[in-house]
C-alpha positions in Angstrom: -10.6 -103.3 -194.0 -13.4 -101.5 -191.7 -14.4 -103.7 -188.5 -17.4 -101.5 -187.4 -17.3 -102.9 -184.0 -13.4 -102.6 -183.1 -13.5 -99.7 -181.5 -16.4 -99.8 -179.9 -15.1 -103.5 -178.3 -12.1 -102.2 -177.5 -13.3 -99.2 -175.4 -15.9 -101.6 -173.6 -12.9 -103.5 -173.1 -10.4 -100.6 -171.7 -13.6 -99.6 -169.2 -13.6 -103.0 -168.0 -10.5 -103.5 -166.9 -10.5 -100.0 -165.1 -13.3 -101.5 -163.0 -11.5 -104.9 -162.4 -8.4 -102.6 -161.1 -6.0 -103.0 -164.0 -4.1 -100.5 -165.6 -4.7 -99.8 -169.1 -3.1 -96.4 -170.7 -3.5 -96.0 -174.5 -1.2 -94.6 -177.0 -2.3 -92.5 -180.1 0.3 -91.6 -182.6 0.5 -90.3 -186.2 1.6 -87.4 -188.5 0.6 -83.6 -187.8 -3.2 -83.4 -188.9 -4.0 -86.6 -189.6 -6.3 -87.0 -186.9 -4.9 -88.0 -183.4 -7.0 -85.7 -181.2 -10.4 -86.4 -183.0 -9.5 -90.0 -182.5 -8.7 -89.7 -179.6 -12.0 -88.0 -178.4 -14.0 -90.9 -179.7 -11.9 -93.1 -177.6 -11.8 -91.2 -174.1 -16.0 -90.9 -174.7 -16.2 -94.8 -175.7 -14.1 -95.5 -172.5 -15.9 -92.8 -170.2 -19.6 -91.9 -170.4 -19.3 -89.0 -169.3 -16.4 -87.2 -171.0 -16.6 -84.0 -172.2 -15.1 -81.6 -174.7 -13.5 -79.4 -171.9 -10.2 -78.3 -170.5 -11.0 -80.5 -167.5 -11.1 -84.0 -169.8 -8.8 -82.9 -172.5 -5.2 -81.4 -171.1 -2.8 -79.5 -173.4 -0.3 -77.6 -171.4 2.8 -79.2 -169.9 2.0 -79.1 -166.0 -1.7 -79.6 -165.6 -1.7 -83.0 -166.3 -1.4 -84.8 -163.1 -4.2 -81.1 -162.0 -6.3 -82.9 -164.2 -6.1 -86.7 -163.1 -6.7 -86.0 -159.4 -10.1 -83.6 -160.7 -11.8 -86.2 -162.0 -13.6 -89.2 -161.0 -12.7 -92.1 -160.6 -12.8 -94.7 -164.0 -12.9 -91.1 -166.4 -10.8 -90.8 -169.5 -8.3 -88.1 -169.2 -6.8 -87.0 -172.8 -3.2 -85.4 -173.1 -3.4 -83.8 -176.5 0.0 -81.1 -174.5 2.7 -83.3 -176.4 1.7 -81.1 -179.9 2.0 -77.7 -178.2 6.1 -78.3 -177.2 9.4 -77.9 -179.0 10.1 -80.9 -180.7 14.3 -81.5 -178.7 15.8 -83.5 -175.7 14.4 -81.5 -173.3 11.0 -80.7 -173.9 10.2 -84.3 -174.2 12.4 -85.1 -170.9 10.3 -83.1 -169.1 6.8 -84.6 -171.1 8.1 -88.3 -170.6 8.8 -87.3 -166.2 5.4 -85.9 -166.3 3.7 -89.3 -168.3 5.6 -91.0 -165.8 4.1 -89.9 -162.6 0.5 -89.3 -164.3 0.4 -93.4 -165.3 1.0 -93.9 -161.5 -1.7 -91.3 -160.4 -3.8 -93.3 -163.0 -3.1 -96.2 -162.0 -4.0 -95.4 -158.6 -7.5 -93.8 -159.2 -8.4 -96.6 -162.2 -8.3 -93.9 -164.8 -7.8 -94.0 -168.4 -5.0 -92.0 -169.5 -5.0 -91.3 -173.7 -2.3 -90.3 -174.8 -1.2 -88.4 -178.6 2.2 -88.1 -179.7 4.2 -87.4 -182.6 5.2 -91.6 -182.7 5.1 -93.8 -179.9 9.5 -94.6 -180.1 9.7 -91.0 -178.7 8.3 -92.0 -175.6 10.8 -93.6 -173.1 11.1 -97.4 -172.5 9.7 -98.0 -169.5 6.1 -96.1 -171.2 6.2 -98.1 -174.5 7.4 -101.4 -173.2 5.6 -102.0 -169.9 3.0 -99.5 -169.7 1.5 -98.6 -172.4 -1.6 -101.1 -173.5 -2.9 -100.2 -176.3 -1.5 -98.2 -179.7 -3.8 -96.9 -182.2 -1.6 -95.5 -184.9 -3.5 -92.7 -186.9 -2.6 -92.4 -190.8 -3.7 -90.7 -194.4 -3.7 -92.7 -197.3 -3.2 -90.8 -200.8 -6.7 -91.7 -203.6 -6.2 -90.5 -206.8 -3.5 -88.1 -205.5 -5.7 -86.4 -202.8 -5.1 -87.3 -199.1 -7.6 -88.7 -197.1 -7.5 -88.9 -193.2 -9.4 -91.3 -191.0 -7.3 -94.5 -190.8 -6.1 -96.5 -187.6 -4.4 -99.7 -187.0 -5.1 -101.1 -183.1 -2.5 -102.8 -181.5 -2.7 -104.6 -178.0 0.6 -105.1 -175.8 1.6 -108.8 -175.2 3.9 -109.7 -172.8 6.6 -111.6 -173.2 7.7 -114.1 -170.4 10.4 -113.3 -168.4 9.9 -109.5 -168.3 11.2 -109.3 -171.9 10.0 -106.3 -174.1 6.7 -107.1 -175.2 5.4 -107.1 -178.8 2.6 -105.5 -180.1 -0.4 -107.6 -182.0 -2.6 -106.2 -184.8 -6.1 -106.5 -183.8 -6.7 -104.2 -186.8 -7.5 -101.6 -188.9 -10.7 -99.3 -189.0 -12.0 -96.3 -190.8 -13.7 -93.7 -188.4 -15.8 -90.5 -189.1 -14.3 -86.8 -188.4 -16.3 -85.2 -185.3 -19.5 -83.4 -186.1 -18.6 -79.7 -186.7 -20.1 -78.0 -183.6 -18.3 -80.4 -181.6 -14.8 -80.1 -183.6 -15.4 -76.2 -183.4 -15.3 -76.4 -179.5 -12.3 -78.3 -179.5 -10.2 -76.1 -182.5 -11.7 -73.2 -179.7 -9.7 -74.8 -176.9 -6.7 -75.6 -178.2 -6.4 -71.9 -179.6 -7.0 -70.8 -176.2 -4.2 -73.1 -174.7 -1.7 -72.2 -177.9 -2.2 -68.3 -177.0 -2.0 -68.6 -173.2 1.3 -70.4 -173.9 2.9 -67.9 -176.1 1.4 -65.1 -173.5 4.0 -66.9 -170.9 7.3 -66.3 -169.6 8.8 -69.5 -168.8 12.2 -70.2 -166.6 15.1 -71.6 -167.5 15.1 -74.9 -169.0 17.7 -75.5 -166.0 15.1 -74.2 -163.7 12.5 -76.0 -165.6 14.9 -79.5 -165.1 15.4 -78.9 -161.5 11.6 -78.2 -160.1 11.0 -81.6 -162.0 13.4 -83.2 -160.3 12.7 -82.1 -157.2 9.1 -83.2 -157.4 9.7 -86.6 -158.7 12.0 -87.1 -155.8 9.3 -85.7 -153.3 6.6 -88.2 -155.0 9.1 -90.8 -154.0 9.8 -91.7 -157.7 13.0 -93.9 -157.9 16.3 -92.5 -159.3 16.3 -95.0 -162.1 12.9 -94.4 -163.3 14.1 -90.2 -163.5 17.5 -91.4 -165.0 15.4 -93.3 -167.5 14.0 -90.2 -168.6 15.9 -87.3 -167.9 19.2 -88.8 -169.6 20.9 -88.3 -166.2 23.1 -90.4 -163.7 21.6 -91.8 -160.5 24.7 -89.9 -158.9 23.7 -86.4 -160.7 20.3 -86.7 -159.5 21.4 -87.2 -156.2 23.6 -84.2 -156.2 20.9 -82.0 -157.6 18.4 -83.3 -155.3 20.2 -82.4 -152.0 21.3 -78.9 -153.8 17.6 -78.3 -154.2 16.4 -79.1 -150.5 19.9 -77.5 -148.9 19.0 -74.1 -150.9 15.6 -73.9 -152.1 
């Protein structure tokens, strides 16, 4: 089952194709605790060199994402471990999937590695999992003798289909990796405390509120009405209404 090199030649692979100019985000799914954010570190340091164990390389509040893309250099691994820290309904992920959606572009644009954990990769909207998304390492436990045991992954690569058609998604894989070291997990257990209290410290609007100021950005970053009506759940027509309310009375 183990392919000791996998990883490591799918990294190489991911840091490649930043340089050549092609997008690549990644996708990292799996059940609460079994290990989607420790994976996901030894993916963002295989892709980036220089990657840290920081607020600055790993992002977990809603809002700082695309903050954190345009504060790194160019070909860095960015990691959005802020999926975990939301409500788990319609409009928590609405707002996560608008936000995915303009980060892959900012991405995109600076030849950047976006990693990204989620609960499962169906939550994510279409136009993420079928056309943007390239790579999906699913994270699992297995059950030995009736005692859990985490550290599994299957890798999949996105293959197009012709025509624009969905694509489908081929098993390069599976692999076994290695928890973090413990002063390096304790740094990042640190953060993500930090990041769970300062979000339970604030007041937030609204979700109305919270809809609108997305809206209005995604229409000031020139984002289409159909991508937003992809996400959001909403008409092009509604949109448009909201849009103009927003600029007419700020």
């Amino acid at each position: 089952m183990e392919q000791k090199d996998l990883i490591q030649r799918t990294t190489t692979t991911i840091a490649k194709l930043l340089h050549r100019d092609f997008d690549c985000p990644v996708v990292i799914d799996g059940m609460e605790g079994d290990g989607k954010s420790i994976f996901a570190i030894k993916i963002c340091a295989g892709i980036d060199p220089h990657f840290k164990i920081d607020r600055a390389h790993i992002v977990f509040r809603f809002g700082n994402l695309k903050k954190g893309i345009y504060a790194l250099p160019r070909y860095a691994a960015i990691q959005d471990d802020e999926i975990g820290l939301h409500a788990f309904n319609r409009q928590a992920m609405t707002k996560f999937n608008i936000e995915l959606v303009q980060a892959l572009i900012v991405c995109r644009d600076q030849n950047k590695a976006l990693v990204c954990c989620v609960p499962s990769i169906w939550i994510l909207d279409p136009y993420i999992k079928n056309h943007r998304a390239k790579y999906w390492f699913h994270v699992y436990t297995v059950e030995y003798k009736g005692l859990p045991i985490r550290g599994f992954v299957e890798v999949r690569k996105s293959v197009p289909n012709k025509w624009g058609e969905k694509p489908y998604w081929n098993l390069l894989g599976t692999y076994r990796f290695k928890n973090l070291p413990e002063d390096i997990r304790t740094v990042y257990k640190q953060l993500k405390h930090d990041a769970l209290q300062e979000q339970v410290d604030d007041t937030h609007d609204s979700p109305q509120k919270d809809r609108d100021a997305i809206i209005l950005d995604a229409l000031k970053r020139k984002i289409k009405g159909a991508e937003i009506g992809r996400v959001t759940g909403l008409s092009q027509q509604r949109i448009s209404q909201i849009g103009k309310a927003l600029i007419n009375h700020p």
